[in-house]
ROPA-900723 format. One record per atom (N, C-alpha, C, CB): atom name; x negated, y negated, z negated; residue in three letters. Coordinates in Angstrom, 3 decimals, m for minus. Atoms other than C-alpha are relative to their C-alpha. Glycine has a CB too. Example, Ala and Ser with C-alpha at 12.3 -4.5 7.8 and 13.67 -1.06 7.14 Angstrom:
> N, m0.890, 1.190, 0.000, ALA
> CA, m12.300, 4.500, m7.800, ALA
> C, m0.900, m1.200, 0.000, ALA
> CB, 0.992, m0.027, m1.246, ALA
> N, 0.820, 1.190, 0.060, SER
> CA, m13.670, 1.060, m7.140, SER
> C, 0.770, m1.090, m0.730, SER
> CB, m0.414, m0.462, 1.415, SER
END
This chain:
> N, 0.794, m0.978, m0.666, UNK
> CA, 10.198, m10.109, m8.049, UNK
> C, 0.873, 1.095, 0.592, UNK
> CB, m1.010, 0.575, m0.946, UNK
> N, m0.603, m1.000, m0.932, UNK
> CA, 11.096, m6.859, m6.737, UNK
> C, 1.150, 0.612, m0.497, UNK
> CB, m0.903, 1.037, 0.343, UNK
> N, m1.365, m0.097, 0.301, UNK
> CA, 13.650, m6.127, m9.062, UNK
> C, 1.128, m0.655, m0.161, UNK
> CB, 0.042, 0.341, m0.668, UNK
> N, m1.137, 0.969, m0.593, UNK
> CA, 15.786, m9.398, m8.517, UNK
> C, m0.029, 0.181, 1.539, UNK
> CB, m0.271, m1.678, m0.391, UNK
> N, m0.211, m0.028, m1.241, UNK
> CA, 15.404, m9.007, m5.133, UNK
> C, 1.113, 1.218, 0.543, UNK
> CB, m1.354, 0.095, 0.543, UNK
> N, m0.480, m1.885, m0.234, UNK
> CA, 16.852, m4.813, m4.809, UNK
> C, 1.089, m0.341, m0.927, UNK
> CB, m1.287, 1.664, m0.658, UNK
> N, m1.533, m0.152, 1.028, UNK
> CA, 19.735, m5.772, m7.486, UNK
> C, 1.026, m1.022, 1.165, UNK
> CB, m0.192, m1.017, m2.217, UNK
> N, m0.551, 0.705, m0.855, UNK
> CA, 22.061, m6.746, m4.822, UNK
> C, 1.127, m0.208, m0.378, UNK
> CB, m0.037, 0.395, 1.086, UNK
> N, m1.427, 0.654, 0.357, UNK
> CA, 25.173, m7.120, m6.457, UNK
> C, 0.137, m0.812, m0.968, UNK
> CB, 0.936, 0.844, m0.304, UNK
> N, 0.436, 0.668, 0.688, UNK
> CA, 23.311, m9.170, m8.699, UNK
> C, 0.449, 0.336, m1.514, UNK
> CB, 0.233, m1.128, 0.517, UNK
> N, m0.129, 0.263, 1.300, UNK
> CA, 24.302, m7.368, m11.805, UNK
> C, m0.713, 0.092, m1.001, UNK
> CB, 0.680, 0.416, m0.299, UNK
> N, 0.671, 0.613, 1.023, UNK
> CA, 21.599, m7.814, m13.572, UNK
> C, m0.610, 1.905, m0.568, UNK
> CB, 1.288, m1.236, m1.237, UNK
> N, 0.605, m1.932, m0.085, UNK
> CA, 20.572, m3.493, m13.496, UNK
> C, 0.092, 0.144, 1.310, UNK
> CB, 1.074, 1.486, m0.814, UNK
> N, 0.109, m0.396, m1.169, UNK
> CA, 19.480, m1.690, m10.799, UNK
> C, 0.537, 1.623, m0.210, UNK
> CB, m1.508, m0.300, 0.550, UNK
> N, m0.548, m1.229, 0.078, UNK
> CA, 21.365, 1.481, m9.703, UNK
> C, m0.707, 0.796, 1.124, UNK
> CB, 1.535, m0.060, 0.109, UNK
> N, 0.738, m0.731, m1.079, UNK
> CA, 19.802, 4.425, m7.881, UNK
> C, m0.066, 0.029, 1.511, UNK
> CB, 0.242, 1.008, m0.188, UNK
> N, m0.039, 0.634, m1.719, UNK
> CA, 21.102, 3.547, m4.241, UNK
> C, m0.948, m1.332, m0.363, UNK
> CB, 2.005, m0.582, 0.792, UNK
> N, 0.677, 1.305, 0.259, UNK
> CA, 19.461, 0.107, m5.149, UNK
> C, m1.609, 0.053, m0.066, UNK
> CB, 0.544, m0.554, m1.356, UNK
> N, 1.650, m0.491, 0.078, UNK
> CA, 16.029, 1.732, m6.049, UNK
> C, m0.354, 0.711, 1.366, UNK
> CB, m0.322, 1.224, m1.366, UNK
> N, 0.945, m0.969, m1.329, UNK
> CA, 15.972, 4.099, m3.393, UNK
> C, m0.062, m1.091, 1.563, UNK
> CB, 1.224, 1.953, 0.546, UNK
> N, 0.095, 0.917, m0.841, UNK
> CA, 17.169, 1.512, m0.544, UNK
> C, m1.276, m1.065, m0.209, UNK
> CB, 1.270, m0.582, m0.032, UNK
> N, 1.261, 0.713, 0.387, UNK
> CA, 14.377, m0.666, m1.857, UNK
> C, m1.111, 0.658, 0.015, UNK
> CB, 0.026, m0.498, m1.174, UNK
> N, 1.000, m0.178, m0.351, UNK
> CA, 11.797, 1.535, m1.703, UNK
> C, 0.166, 0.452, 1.635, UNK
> CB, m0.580, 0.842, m0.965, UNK
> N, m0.275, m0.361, m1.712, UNK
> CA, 13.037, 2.739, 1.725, UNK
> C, m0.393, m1.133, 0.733, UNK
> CB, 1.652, 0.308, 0.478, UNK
> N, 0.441, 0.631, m1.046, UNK
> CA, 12.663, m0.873, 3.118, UNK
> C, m1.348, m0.308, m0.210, UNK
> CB, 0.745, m1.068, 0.292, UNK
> N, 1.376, m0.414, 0.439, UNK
> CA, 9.312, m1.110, 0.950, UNK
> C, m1.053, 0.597, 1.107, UNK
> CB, 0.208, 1.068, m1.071, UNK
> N, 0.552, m0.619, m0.859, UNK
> CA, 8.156, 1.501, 2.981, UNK
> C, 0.053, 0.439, 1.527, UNK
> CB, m0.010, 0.632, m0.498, UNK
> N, m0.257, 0.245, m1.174, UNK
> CA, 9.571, 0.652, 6.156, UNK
> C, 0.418, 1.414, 0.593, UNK
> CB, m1.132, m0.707, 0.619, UNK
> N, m0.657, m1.096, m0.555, UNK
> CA, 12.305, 3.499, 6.485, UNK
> C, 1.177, m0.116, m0.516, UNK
> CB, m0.556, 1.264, m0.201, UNK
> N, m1.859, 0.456, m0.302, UNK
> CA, 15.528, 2.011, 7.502, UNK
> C, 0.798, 0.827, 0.303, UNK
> CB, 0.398, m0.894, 1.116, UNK
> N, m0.889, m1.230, m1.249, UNK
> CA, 16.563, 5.370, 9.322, UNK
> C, 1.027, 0.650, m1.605, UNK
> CB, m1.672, 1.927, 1.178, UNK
> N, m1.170, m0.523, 1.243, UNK
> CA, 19.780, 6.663, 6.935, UNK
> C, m0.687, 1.564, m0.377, UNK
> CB, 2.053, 0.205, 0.774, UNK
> N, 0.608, m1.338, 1.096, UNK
> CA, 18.304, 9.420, 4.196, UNK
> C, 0.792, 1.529, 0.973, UNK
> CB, 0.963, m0.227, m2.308, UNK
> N, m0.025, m0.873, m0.570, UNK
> CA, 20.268, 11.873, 6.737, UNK
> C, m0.964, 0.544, 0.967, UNK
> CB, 0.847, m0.132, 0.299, UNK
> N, 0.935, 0.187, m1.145, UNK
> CA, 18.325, 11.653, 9.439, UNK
> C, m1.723, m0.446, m0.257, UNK
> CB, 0.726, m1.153, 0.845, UNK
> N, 1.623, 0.590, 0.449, UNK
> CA, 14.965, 10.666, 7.720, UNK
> C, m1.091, 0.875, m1.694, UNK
> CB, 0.481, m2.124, m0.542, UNK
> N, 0.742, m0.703, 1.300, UNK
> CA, 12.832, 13.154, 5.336, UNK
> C, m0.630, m1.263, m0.658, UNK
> CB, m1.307, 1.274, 0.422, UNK
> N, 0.907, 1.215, 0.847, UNK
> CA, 11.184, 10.369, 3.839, UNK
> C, 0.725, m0.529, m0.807, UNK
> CB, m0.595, m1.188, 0.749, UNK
> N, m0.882, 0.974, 1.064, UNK
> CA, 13.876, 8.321, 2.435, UNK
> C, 0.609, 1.362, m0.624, UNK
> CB, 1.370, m1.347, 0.779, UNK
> N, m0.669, m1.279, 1.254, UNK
> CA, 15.463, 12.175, 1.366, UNK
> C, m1.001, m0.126, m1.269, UNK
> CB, m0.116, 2.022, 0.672, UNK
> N, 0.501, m0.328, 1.218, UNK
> CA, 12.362, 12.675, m0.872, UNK
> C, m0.110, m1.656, m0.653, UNK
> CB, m1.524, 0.969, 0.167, UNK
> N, m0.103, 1.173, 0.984, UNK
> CA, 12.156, 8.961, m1.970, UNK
> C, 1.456, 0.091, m0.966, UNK
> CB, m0.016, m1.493, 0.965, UNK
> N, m0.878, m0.693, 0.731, UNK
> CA, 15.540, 9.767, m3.275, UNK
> C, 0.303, 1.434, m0.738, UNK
> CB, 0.648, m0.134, 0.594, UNK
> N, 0.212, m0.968, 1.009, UNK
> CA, 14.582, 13.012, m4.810, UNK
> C, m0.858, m0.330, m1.116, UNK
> CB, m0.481, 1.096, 0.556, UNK
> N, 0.890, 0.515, 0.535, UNK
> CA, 11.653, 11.071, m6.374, UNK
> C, 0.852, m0.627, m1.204, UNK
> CB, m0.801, m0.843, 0.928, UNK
> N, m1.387, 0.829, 1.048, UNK
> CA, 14.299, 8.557, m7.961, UNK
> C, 0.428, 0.447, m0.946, UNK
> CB, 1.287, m0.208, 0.485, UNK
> N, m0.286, m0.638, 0.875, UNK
> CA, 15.988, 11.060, m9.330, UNK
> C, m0.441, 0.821, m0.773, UNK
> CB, 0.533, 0.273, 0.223, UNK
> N, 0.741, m0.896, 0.620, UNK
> CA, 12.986, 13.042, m10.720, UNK
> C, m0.232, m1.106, m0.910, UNK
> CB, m1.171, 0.798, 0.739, UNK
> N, 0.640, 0.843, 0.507, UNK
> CA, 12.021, 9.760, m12.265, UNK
> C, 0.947, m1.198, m1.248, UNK
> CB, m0.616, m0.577, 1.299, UNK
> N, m1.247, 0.214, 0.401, UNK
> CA, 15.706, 8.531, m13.336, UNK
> C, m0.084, m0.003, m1.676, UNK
> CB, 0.963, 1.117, 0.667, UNK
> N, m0.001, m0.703, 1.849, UNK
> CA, 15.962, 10.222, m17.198, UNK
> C, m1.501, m0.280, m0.329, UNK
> CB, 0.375, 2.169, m0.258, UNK
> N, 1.089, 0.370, 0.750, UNK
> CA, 12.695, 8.973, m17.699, UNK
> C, m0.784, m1.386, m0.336, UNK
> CB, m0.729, 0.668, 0.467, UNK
> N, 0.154, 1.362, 0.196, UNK
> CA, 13.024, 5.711, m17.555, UNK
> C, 1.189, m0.458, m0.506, UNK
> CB, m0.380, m0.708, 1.148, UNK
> N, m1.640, 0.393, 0.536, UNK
> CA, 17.075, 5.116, m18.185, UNK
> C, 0.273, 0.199, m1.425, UNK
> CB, 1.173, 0.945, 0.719, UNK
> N, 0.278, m0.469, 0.897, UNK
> CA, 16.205, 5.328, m21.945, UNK
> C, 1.140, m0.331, m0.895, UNK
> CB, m1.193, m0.294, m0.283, UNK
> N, m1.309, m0.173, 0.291, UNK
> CA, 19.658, 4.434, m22.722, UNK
> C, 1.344, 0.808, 0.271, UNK
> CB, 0.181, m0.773, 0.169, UNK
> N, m0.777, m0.556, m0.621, UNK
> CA, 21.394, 6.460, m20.615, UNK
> C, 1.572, m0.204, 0.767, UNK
> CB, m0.086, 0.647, m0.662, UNK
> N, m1.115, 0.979, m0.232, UNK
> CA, 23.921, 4.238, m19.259, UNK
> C, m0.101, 0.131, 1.801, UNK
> CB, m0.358, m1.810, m0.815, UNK
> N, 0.089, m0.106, m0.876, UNK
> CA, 22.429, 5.249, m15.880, UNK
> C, m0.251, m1.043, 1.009, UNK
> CB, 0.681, 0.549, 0.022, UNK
> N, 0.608, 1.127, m0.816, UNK
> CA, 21.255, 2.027, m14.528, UNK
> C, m1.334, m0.260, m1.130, UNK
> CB, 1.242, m1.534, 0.292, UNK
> N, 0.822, m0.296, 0.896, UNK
> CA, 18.187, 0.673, m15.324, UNK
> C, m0.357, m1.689, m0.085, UNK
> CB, m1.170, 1.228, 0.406, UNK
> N, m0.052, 1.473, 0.592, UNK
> CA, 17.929, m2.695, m17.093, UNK
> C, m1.515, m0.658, 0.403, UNK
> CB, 0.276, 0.030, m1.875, UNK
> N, 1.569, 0.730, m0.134, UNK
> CA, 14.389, m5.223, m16.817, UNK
> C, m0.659, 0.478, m0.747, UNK
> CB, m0.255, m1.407, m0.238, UNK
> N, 0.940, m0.767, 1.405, UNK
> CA, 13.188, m3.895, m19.877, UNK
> C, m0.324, 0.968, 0.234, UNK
> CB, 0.539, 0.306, m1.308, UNK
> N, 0.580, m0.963, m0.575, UNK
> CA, 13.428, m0.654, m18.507, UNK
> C, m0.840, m0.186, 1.404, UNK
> CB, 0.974, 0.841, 0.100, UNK
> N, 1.328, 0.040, m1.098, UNK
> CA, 11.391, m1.719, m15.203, UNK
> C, m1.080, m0.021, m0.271, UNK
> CB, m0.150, m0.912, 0.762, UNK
> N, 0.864, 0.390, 0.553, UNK
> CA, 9.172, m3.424, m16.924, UNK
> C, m0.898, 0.596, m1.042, UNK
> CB, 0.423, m0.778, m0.255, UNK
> N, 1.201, m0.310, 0.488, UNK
> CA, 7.813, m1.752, m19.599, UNK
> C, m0.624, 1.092, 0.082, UNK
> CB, m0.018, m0.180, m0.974, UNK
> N, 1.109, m0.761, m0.609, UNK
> CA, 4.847, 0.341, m19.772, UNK
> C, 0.133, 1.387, m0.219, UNK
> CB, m1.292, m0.413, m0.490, UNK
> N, m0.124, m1.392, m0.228, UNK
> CA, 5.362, 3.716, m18.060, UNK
> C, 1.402, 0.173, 0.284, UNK
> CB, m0.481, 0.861, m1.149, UNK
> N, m1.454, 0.458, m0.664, UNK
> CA, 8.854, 2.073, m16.767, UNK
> C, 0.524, 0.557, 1.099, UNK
> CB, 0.034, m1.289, 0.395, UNK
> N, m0.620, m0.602, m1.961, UNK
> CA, 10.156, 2.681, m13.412, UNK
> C, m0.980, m1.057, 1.010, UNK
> CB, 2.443, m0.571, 0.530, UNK
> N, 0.976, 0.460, m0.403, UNK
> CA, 7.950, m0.076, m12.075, UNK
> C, m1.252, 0.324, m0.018, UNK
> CB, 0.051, m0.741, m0.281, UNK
> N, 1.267, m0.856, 0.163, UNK
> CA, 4.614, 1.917, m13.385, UNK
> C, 0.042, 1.317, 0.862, UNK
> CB, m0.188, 0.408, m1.552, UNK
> N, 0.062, m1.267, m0.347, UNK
> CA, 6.002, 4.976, m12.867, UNK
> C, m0.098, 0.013, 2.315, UNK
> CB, 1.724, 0.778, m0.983, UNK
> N, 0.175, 0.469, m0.817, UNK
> CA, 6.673, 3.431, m8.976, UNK
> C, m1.500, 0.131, 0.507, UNK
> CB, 0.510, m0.998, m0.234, UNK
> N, 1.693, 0.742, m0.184, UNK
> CA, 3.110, 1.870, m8.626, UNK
> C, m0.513, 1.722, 0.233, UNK
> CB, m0.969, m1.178, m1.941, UNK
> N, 0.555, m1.617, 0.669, UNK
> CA, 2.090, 5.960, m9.914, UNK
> C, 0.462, 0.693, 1.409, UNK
> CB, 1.032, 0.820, m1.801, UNK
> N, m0.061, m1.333, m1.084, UNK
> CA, 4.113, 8.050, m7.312, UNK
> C, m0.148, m1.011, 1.815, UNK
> CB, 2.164, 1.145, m0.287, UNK
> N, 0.308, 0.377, m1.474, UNK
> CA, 3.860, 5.683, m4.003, UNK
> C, m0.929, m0.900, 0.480, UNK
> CB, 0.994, m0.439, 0.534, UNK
> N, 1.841, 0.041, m0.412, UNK
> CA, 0.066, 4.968, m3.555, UNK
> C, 0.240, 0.627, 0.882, UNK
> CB, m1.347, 0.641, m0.911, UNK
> N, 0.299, m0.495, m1.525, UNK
> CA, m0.806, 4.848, m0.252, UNK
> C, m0.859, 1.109, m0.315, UNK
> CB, m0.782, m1.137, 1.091, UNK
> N, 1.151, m0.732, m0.092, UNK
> CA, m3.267, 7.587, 0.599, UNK
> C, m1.485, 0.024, m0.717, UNK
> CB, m0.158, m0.158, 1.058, UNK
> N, 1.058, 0.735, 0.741, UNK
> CA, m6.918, 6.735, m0.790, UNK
> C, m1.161, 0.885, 1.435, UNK
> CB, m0.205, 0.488, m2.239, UNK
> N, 0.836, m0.595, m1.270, UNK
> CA, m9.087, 7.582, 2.644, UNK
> C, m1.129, 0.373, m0.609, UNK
> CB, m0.351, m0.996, 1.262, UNK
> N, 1.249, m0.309, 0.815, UNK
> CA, m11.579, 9.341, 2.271, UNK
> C, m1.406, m0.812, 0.526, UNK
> CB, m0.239, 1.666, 0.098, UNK
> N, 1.722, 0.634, m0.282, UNK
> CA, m15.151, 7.919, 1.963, UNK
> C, m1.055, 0.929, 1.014, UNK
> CB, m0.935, m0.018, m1.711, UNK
> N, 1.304, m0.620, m0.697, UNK
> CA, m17.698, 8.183, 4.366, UNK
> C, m0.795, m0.434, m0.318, UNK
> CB, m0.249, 0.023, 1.185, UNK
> N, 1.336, 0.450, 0.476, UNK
> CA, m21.313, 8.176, 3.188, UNK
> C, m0.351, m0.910, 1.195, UNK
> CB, m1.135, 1.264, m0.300, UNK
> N, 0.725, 1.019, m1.082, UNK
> CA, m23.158, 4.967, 4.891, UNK
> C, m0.948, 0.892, 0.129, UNK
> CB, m0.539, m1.603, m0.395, UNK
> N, 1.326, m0.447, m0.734, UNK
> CA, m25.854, 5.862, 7.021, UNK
> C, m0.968, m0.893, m0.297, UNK
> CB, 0.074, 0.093, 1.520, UNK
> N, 0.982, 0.858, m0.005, UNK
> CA, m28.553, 4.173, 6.437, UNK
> C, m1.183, 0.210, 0.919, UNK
> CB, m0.378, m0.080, m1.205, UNK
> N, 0.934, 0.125, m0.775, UNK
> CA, m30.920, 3.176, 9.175, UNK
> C, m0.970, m0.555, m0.479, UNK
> CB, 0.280, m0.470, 0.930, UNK
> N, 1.225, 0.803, 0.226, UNK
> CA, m34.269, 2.186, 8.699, UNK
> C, m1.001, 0.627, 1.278, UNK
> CB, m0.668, 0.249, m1.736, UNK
> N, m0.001, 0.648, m1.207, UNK
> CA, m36.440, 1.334, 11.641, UNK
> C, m1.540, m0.304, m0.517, UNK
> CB, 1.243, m1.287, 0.384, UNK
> N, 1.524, 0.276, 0.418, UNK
> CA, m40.286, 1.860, 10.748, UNK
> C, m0.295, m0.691, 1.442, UNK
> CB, m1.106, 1.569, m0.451, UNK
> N, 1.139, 1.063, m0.931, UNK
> CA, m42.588, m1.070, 12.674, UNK
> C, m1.438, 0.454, m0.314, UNK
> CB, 0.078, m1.838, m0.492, UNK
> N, 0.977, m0.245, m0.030, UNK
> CA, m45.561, 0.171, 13.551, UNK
> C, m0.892, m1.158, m0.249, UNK
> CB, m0.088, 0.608, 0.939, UNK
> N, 0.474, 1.547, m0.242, UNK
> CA, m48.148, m2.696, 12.501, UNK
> C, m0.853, m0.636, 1.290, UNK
> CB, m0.881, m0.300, m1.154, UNK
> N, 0.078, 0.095, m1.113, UNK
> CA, m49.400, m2.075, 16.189, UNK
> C, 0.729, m0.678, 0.748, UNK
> CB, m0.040, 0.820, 0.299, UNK
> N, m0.839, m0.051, m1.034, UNK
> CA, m46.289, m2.795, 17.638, UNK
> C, 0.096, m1.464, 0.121, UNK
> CB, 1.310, 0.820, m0.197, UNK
> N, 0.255, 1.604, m0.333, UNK
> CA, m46.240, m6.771, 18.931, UNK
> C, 1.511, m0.248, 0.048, UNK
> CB, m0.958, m0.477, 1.613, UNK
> N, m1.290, 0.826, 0.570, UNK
> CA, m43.305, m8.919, 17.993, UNK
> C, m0.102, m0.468, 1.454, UNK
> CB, m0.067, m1.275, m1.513, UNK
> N, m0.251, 0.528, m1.293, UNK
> CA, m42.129, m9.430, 21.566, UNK
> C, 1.100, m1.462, m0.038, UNK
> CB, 0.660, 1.324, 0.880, UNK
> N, m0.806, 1.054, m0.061, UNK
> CA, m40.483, m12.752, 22.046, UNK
> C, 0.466, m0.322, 1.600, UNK
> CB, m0.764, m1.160, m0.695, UNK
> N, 0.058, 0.417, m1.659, UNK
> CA, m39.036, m13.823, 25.411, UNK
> C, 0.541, m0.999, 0.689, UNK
> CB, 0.472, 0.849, 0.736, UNK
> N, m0.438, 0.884, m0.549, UNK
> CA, m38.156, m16.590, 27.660, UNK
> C, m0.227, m0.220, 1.033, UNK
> CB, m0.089, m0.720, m0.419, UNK
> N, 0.187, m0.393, m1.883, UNK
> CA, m37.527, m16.904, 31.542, UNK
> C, 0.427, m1.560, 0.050, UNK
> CB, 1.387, 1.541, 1.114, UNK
> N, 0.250, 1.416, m0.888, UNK
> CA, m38.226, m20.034, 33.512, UNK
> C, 0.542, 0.615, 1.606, UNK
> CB, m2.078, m0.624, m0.007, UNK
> N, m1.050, m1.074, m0.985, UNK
> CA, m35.251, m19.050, 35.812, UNK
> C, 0.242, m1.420, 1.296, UNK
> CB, 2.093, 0.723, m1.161, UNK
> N, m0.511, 1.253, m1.021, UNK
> CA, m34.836, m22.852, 37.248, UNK
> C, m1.253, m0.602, 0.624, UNK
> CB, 0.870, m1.317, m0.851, UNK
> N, 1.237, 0.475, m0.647, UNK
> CA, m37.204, m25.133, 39.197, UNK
> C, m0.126, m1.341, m0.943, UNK
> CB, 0.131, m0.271, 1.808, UNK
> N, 0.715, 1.312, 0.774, UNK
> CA, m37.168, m27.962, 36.552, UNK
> C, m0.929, 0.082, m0.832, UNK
> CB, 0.768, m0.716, m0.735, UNK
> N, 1.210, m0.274, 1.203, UNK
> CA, m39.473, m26.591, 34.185, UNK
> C, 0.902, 0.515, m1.069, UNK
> CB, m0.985, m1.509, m0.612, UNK
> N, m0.370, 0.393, 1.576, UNK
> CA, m37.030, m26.200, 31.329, UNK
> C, m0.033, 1.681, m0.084, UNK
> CB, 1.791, m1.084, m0.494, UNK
> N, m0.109, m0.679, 0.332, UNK
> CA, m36.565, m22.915, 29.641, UNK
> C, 2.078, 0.635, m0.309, UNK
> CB, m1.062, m0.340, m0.805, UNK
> N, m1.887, m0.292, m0.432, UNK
> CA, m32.619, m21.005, 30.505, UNK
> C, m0.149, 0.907, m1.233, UNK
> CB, 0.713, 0.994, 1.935, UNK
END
C-alpha cells in the first residue's frame, strides 16, 4: 500500500522527506515546498505529527508505527480530509392535481398514412 510505495529507498521505514513527498503527490503538489504553500504546511503537518507517532525515536517511522491505531496512517486519514461540503436542504416539490384538472394525453397525426408520429 501506501507505505511500500513512498519508502523509496526501500528501507523498510519511512523518513520525513518520504512522508511529505508522498503526501505532496497524494495531493497533487509536485511544485518544490519553496515555491508551494501547500507542500510547506504538509511539511509542517509532518513534523507536528512526527513525535507522535516515532514512538521509538529513531526518527523514521517503521509499519507498526503506520499502522497502528492513532499511527501516522490514522493520524493522516485525521488531518487531510477533503473538505465535507456543505449540505443543502432538498426542496421538495409537490404539485397538487386538482381532481378537475383532465389528464391530458396527446398525439398528432402529422403524416398522411394514418399512423400516429
Amino acid at each position: 500500500g501506501w507505505f511500500m510505495h513512498w519508502d523509496e529507498d526501500g528501507s523498510g521505514v519511512l523518513e520525513r522527506n518520504e512522508v511529505v513527498r508522498g503526501l505532496a503527490k497524494a495531493f497533487r503538489s509536485d511544485i518544490p515546498s519553496k515555491l508551494c504553500k501547500k507542500r510547506l504546511r504538509m511539511r509542517c503537518i509532518v513534523e507536528e505529527m512526527w513525535p507522535l507517532v516515532d514512538t521509538d525515536g529513531n526518527d523514521r517511522i517503521t509499519l507498526d508505527e503506520f499502522c497502528k491505531p492513532w499511527g501516522l496512517a490514522d493520524l493522516i486519514m485525521q488531518k487531510f480530509q477533503p473538505p465535507k461540503a456543505p449540505r443543502t436542504p432538498k426542496r421538495r416539490v409537490t404539485r397538487r392535481q386538482s381532481r378537475s384538472e383532465p389528464n391530458w394525453s396527446c398525439s398528432t397525426d402529422l403524416s398522411d398514412d394514418g399512423r400516429n408520429d
